[in-house]
C-alpha positions, 0 to 999 in steps of 0.5 A: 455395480456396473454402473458404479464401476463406470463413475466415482459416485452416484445419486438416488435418482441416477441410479433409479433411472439407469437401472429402471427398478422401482425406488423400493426395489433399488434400495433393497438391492442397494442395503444388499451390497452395502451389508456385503460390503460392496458398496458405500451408501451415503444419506444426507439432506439438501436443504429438506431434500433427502440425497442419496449417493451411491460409491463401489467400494474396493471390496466391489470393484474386486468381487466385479472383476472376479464375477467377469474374469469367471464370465470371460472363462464361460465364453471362452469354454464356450467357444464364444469368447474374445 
């Protein structure tokens, strides 16, 4: 979901690549979030190639925000914070 916080879309292949998983492992991660809600997943074909696109969707970019309002919190409790 970060790398998707940081782009409009993106593909298959990106993602695999930035994140360093295995194709299995990204897609199962991938239906997770999109079952939650947080993500859109988009499949469609260039030519006889498959393409998968990757989005965030408003429900995401909320549950990121929260997830480092609550990290913010710990650090500053902490004394690490900013």
């Amino acid at each position: 979901m970060m790398i998707l916080s940081g782009v409009d879309e993106a593909d298959f292949k990106f993602m695999l690549s930035a994140t360093g998983t295995t194709k299995g492992n990204l897609s199962s991660h991938a239906d997770r979030l999109e079952q939650a809600g947080y993500i859109e997943i988009t499949k469609s074909f260039n030519g006889k190639i498959p393409n998968t696109r990757y989005r965030l969707t408003p429900a995401g970019k909320s549950a990121l925000e929260k997830y480092w309002a609550v990290i913010d919190e710990m650090r500053a409790l902490s004394g690490k914070g900013p």
